[in-house]
C-alpha positions as CSV (number, residue, x, y, z in Angstrom):
1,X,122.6,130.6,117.3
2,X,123.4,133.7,115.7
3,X,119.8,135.7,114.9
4,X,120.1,138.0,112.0
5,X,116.3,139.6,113.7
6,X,118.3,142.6,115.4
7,X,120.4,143.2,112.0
8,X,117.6,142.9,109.8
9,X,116.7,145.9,109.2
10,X,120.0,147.9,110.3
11,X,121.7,150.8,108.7
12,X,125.2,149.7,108.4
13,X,127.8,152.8,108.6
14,X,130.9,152.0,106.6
15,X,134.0,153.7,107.9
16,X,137.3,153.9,106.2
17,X,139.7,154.5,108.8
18,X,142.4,155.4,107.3
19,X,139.8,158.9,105.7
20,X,137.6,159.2,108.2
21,X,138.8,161.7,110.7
22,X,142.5,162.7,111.6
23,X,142.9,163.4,115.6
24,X,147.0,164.1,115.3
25,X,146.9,166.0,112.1
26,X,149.9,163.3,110.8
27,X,147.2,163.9,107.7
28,X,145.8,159.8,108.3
29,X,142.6,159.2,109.8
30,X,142.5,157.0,113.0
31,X,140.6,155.1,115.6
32,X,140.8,158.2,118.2
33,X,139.4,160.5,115.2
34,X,136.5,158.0,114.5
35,X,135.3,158.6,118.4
36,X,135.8,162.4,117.6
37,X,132.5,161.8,114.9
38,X,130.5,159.5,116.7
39,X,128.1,162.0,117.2
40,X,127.7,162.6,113.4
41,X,126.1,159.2,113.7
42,X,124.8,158.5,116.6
43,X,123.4,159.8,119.8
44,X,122.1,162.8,119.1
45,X,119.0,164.0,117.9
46,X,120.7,165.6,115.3
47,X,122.5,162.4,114.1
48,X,122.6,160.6,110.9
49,X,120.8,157.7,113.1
50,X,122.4,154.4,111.7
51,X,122.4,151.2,113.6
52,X,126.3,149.8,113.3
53,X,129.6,150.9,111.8
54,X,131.9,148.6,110.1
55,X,135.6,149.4,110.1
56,X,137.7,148.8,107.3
57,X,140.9,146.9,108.3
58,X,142.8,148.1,111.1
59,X,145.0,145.8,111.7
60,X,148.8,145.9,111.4
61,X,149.6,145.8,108.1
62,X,152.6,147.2,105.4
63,X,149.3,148.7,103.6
64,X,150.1,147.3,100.5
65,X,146.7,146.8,99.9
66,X,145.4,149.2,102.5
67,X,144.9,147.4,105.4
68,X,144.2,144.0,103.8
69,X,147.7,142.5,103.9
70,X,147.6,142.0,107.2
71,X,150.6,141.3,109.4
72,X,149.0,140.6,112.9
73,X,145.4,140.2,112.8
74,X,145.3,141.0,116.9
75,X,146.9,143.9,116.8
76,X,146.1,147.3,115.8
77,X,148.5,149.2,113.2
78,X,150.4,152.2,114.7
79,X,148.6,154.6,112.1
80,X,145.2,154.0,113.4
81,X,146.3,153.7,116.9
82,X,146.7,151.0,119.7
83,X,144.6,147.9,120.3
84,X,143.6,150.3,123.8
85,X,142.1,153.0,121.3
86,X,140.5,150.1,119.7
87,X,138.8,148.9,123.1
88,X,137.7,152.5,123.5
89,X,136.5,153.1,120.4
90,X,133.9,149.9,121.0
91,X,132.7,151.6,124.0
92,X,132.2,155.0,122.7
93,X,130.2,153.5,120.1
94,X,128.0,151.2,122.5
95,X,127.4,154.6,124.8
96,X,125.4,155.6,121.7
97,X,123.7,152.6,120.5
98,X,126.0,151.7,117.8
99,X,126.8,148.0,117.2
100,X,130.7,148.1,115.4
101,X,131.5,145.4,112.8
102,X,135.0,144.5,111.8
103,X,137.0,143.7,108.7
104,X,137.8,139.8,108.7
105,X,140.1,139.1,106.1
106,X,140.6,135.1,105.9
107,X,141.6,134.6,102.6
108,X,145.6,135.7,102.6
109,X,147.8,138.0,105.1
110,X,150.8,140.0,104.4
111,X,153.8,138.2,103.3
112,X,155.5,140.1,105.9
113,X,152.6,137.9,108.7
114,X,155.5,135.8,111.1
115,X,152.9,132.9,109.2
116,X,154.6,133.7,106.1
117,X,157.8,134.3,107.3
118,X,158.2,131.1,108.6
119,X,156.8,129.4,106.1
120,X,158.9,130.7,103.4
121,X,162.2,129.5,105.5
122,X,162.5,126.1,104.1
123,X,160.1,123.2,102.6
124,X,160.3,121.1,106.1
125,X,158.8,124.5,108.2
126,X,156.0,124.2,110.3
127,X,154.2,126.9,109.1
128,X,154.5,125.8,105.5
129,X,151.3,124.4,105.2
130,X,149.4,127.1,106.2
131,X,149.9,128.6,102.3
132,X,149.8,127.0,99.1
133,X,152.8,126.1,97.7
134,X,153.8,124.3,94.5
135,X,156.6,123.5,92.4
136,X,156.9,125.2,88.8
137,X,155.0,123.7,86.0
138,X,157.4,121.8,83.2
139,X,158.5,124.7,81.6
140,X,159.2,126.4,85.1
141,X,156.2,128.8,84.9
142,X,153.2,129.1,87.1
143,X,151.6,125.9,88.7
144,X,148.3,127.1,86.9
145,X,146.8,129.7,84.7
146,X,144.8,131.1,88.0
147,X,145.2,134.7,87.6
148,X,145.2,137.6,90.3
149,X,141.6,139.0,90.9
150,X,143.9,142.3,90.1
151,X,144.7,142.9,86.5
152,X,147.8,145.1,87.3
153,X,149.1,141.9,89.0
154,X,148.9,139.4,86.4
155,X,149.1,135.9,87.3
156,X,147.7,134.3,90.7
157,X,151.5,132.7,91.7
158,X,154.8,134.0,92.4
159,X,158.4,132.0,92.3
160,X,160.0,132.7,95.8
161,X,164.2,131.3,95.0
162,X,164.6,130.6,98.8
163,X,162.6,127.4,98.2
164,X,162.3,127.7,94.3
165,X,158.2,126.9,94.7
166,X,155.4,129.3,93.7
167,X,153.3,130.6,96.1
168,X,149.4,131.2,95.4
169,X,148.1,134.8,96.1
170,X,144.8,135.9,95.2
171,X,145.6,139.4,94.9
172,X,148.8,140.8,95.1
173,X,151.9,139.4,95.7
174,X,152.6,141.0,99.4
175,X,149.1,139.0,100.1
176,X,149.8,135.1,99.9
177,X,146.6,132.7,100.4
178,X,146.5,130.8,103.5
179,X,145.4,127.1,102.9
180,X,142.0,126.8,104.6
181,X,142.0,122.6,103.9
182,X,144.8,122.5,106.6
183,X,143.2,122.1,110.3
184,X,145.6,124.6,111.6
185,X,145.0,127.7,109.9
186,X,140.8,126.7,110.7
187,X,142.3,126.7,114.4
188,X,143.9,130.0,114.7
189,X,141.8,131.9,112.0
190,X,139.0,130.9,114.9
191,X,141.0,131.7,117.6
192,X,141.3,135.8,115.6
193,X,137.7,135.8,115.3
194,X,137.3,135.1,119.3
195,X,140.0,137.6,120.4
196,X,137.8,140.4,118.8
197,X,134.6,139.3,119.9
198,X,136.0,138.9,123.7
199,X,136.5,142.3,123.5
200,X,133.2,143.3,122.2
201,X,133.2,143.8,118.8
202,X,129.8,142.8,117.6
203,X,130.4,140.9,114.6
204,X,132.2,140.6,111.0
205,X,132.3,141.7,107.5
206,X,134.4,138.7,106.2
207,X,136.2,139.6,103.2
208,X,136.2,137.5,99.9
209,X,134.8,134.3,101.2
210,X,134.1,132.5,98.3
211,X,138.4,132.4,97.7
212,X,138.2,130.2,100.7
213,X,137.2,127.1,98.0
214,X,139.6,126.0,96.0
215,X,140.1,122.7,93.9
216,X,141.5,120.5,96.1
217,X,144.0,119.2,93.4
218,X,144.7,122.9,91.9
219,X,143.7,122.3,88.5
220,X,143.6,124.6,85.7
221,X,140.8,126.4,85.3
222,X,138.5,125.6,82.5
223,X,139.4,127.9,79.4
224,X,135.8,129.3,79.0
225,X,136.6,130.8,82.2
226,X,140.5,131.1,82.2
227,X,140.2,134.9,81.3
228,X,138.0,135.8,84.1
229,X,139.6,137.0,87.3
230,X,136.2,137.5,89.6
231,X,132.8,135.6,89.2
232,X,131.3,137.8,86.9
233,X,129.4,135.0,84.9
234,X,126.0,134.5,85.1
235,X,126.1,130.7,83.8
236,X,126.9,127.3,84.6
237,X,130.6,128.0,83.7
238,X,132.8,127.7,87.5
239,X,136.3,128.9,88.3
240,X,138.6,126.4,90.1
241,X,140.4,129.1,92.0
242,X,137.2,130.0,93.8
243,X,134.0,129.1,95.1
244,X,134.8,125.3,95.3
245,X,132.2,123.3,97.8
246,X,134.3,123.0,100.3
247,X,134.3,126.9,101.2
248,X,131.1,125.6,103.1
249,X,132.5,123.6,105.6
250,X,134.8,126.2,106.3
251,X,131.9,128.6,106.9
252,X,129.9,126.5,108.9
253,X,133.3,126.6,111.1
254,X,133.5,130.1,111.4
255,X,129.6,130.3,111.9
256,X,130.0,127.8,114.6
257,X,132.5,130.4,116.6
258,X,130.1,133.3,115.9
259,X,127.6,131.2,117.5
260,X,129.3,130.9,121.0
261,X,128.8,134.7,121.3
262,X,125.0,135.7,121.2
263,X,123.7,138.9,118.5
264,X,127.0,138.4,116.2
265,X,126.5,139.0,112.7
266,X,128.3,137.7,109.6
267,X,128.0,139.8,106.5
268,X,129.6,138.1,103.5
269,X,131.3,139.9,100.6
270,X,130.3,136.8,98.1
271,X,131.9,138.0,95.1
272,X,130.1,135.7,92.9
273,X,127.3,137.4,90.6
274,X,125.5,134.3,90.2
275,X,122.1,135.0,92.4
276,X,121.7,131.1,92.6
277,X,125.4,130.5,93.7
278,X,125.6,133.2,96.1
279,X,122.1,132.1,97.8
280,X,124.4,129.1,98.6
281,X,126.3,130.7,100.9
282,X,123.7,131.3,103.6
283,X,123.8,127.4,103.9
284,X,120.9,125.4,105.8
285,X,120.8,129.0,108.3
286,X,124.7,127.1,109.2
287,X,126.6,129.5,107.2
288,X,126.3,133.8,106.5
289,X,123.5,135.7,107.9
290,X,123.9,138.2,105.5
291,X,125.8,137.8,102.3
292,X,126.1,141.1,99.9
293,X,124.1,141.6,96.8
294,X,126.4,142.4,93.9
295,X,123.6,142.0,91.3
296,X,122.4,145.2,93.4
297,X,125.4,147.3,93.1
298,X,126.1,146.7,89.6
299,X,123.0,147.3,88.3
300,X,122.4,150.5,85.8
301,X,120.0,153.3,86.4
302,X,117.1,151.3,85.3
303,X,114.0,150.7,87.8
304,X,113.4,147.3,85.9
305,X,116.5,146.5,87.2
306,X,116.4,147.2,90.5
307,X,112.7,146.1,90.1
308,X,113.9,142.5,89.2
309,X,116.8,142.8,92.2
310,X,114.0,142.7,94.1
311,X,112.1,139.7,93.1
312,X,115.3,137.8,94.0
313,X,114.8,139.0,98.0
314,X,112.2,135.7,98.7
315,X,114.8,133.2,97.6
316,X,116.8,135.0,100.3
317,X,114.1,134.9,103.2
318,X,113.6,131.1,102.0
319,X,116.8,130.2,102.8
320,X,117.3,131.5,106.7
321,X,119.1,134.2,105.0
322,X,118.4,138.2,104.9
323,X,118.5,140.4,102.0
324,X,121.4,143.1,101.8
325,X,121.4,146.6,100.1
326,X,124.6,148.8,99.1
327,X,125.5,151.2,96.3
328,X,128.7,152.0,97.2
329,X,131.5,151.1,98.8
330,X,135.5,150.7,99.4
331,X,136.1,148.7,96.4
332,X,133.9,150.6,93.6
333,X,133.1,153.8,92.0
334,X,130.9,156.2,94.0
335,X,127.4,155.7,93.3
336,X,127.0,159.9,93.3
337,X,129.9,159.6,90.6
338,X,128.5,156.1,88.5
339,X,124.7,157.4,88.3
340,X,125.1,161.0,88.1
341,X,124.1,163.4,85.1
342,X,125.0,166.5,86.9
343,X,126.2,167.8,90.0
344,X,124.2,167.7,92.6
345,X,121.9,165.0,91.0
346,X,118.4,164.3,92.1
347,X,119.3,160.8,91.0
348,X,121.4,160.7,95.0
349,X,117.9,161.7,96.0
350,X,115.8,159.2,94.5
351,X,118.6,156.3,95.6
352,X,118.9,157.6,99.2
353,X,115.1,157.2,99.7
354,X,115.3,153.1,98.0
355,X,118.3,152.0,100.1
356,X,116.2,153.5,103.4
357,X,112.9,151.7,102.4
358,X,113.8,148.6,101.0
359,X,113.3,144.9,103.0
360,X,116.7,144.1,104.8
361,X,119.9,145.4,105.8
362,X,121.2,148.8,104.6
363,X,125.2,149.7,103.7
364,X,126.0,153.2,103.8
365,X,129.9,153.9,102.4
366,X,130.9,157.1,104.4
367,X,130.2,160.1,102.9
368,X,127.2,158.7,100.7
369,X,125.0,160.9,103.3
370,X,125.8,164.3,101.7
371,X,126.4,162.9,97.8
372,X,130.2,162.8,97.6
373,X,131.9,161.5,94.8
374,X,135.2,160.1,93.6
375,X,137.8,162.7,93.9
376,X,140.7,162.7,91.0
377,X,144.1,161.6,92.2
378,X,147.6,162.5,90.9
379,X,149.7,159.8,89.7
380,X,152.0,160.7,92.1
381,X,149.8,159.9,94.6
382,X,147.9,157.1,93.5
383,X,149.4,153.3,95.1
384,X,146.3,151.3,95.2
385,X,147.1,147.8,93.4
386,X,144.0,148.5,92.0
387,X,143.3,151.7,90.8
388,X,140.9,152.5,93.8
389,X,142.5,155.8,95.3
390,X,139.7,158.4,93.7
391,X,136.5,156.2,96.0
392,X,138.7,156.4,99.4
393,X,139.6,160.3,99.7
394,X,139.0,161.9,103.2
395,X,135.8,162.7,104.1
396,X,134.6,166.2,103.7
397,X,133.3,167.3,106.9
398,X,133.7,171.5,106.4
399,X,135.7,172.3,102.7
400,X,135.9,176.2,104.1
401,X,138.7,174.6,106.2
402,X,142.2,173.1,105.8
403,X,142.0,169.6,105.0
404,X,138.7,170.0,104.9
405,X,138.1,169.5,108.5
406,X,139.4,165.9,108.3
407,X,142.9,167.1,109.4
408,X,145.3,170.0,110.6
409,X,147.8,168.7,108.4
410,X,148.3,167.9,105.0
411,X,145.3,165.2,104.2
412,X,147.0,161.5,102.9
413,X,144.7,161.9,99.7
414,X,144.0,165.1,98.1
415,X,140.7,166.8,99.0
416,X,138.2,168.9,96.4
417,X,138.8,172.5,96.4
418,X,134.9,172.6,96.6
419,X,131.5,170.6,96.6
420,X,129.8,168.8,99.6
421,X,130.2,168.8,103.0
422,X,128.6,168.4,106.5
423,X,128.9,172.1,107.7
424,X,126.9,173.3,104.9
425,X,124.4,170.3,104.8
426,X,123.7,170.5,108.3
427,X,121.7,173.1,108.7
428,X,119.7,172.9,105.7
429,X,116.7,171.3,105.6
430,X,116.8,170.4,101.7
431,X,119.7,169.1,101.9
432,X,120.7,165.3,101.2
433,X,122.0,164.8,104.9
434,X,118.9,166.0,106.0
435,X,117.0,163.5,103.7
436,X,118.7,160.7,104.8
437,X,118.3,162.0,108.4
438,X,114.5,161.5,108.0
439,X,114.7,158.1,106.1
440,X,116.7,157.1,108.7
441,X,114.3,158.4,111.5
442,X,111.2,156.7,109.4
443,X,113.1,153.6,109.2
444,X,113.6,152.8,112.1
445,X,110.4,154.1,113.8
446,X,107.4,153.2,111.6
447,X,106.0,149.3,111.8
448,X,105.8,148.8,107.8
449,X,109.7,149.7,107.5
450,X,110.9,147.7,111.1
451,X,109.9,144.6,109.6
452,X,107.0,144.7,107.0
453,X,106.1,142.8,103.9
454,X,107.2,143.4,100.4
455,X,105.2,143.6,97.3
456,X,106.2,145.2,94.1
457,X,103.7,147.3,92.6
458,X,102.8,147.6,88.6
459,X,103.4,152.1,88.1
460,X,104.5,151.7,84.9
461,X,107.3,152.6,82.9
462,X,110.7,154.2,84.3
463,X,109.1,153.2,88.1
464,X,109.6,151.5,90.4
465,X,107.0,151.0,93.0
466,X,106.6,148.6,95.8
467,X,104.2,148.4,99.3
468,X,105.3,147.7,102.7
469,X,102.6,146.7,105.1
470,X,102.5,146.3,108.6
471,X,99.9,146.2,111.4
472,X,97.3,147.2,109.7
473,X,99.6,150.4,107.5
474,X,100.3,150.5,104.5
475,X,103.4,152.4,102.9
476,X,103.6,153.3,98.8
477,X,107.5,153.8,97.5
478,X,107.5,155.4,94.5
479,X,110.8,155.2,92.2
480,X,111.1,157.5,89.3
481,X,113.9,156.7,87.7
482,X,113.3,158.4,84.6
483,X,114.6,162.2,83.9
484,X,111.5,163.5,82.6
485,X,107.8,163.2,84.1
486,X,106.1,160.0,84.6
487,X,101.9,159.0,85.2
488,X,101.6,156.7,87.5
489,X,98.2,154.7,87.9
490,X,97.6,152.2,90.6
491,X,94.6,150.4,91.5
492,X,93.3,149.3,95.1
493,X,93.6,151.7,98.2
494,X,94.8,154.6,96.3
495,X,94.1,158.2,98.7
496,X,97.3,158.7,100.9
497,X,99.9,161.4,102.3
498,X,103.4,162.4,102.2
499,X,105.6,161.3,105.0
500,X,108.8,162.2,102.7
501,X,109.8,163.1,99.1
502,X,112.9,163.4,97.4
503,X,112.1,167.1,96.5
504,X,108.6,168.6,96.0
505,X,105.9,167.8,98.1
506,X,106.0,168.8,101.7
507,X,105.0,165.8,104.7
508,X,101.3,165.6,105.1
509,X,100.6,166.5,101.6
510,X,97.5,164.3,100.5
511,X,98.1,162.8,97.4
512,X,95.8,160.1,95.1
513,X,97.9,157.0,93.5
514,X,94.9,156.7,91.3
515,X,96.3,159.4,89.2
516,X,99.1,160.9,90.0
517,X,102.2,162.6,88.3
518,X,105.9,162.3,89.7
519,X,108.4,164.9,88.4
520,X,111.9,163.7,87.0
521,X,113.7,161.6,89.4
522,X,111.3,162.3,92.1
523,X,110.8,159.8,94.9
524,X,108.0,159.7,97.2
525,X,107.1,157.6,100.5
526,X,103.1,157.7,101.0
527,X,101.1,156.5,103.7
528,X,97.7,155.0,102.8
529,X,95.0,156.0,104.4
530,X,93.4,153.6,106.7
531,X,89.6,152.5,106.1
């Protein structure tokens, strides 16, 4: 049985290979380069002090789509390195305590996977059944009106004239769907998720899940939702293309195989924004450990609605599940670059110390630790299929150097002439690294973060305030979300101190929740005093 208690409360590192760190100075990052800045995470007493990383793809892969068009899912593409520098770079990260996750893409490969390949030969093929194929509709267009989850795309199908059948493809058209109803591609998907864990990876971030389900019978889908190419609704209304009920047998497979390998972890990206859907997904405690909140990510600058967010964590818990927390990653805007006013913004400050605090697993994108934010691209130099280049630039590790200390070459994405960056945050004790430094220390070390209760607290307008208890401690997290002043009142056990704050108060100051006034976007963890 996979146990979700060791993962419960970690801080998930997010690492996009390809800007990470660059160890040849070709200008790409790699595996070898990701060793090179373990310490930034882990092992050290100066370290960031997360729990896991989890790698972006790596697999080989024409990089249509970055790394998600995958062309062998057991081998590692030449850019990053060898499958060796893989195997090494799992044992660099045990040596310092760090758990790795990988990318599992099940949905679709590369049409340029041998799969494919095959498949595409002829009608008769053996491999043709491990895609979705269908003849035109009357008029010779698409089978369906299922559409790309890509607006630059367009439709969901594409005529190949070697067969003169339409293939489906979720994304792009370099990215065909495999046809999870077919026993075979269950079989050898497995048999991908085995060859990693046999060599010690430590468990999965399995990309797009819910795509897994589709009508059996390939309908059309239902014109109230025809227009819609992700799950946005918030309804009754359902797609066809996705989220049909069969993607839970198929995930009760792949839990099975997770299962046969003691502490793995599955962390679904559920891209349905439905809260009662996406609960569905953790099954009977047969199906995903984790499963990503995006009601949590989406949210505005509003603590009554990451107040609410929070009300939603129980039906979590009541389902075997455990709650997950991310404002950033790969696939959206910054959250330095979506919530800020200004640059720097104490509004980093204020979400640094609510992702650190809250009940449940943590996501960190890289680079969220000092405040970065998207970087503008040229046209030139922008490929994503999706308009994603500006989130994914290289990390900025020293911006007084070429390449800004992510490579000796000429950097594969273009890097800010200035702003943040680990040299100059390192040393300095107001900085945001060194905040989430000591969140990070706190979280893991004091009883009422490790694993204590939950209860949202009444502060008043603009805040957000919630209690964690534990072993007889109390904790107070105050939220001010507003940028201007706010009075907070609370009743009960009221006379506490400081253990950290966004910006003002120093640890140890003694403070009264009785009355008390928080400063604009100020953020404050405080210990009650026990009686």
């Amino acid at each position: 049985m996979v146990s979700t208690e060791s993962w419960r409360n970690a801080t998930v590192y997010q690492i996009y290979p390809l800007s990470f760190m660059d160890s040849d100075g070709d200008g790409v990052g790699d595996l070898r380069g990701i060793v090179q800045r373990l310490d930034h995470l882990a092992g050290r007493p100066d370290s960031l002090g997360v729990d896991a990383i989890w790698l972006s793809p790596i697999y080989r892969s024409p990089m249509v789509d970055f790394g998600y068009d995958v062309a062998d899912h057991c081998d590692v593409d030449p850019r990053f390195g060898t499958l060796a520098d893989a195997e090494h770079l799992v044992e660099e990260a045990h040596r310092r305590g760090l758990r790795v996750l990988l990318d599992y893409v099940p949905n679709h490969t590369s049409d340029q996977h041998p799969w494919f390949e095959q498949s595409r030969s002829a009608r008769d093929d053996p491999y043709r059944d491990f895609y979705v194929w269908r003849d035109p509709a009357p008029d010779g267009g698409p089978p369906t009106n299922w559409l790309s989850a890509f607006a630059r795309v367009g439709p969901a199908w594409t005529l190949d004239p070697t067969t003169g059948q339409y293939y489906l493809h979720s994304y792009t058209a370099e990215q065909p769907d495999l046809d999870w109803r077919n026993p075979a591609v269950r079989e050898a998907m497995h048999a991908v998720l085995r060859f990693w864990l046999d060599r010690g990876v430590d468990g999965f971030r399995i990309d797009a899940p819910h795509r897994l389900g589709k009508d059996a019978l390939l309908r059309d889908n239902p014109a109230d939702v025809a227009h819609l190419r992700i799950a946005t609704q918030l309804d009754d209304r359902q797609h066809r293309s996705m989220g049909d009920p069969f993607v839970h047998e198929v995930l009760r497979g792949i839990r099975a195989v997770a299962d046969e390998y003691p502490g793995t972890v599955l962390v679904g990206e559920v891209g349905v924004h439905h809260p009662g859907r996406r609960l569905a997904y953790h099954g009977s405690g047969d199906e995903l450990p984790l499963v990503f909140d995006f009601g949590f990510w989406s949210n505005p600058w509003s603590a009554d609605a990451f107040r609410a967010g929070g009300e939603q964590m129980a039906d979590v818990l009541a389902v075997g599940g455990w709650p997950t927390h991310a404002l950033s990653n790969h696939d959206i805007p910054r959250h330095a670059t979506r919530y800020a006013l200004r640059q720097p913004d104490p509004r980093t400050r204020v979400a640094a110390v609510m992702l650190a605090t809250l009940p449940g697993a943590t996501f960190l994108y890289y680079g969220e630790e000092i405040g970065m934010t998207d970087v503008p691209v040229p046209a030139e130099l922008a490929t994503d299929p999706n308009g994603r280049d500006p989130l994914r630039t290289p990390m900025q590790w020293d911006l007084s150097q070429p390449g800004a200390g992510f490579t000796t070459g000429v950097p594969w994405r273009p890097v800010p002439p200035v702003g943040v960056d680990v040299a100059t945050q390192t040393g300095d004790p107001a900085s945001l690294l060194s905040l989430y430094r000591d969140l990070l220390r706190l979280r893991r070390t004091h009883p009422c973060l490790v694993g204590g209760d939950y209860a949202a607290l009444d502060a008043g307008p603009d805040v957000y305030a919630y209690r964690r208890s534990a072993e007889g401690a109390t904790l107070v997290v105050l939220l001010n979300f507003a940028d201007a002043g706010r009075h907070v009142t609370l009743s009960g056990p009221t006379a506490g101190r400081v253990l950290i704050a966004s910006h003002g108060p120093t640890p140890g100051t003694a403070v009264d929740l009785a009355a008390l006034d928080l400063e604009a976007n100020q953020a404050l963890v405080v210990e009650l005093d026990q009686s």
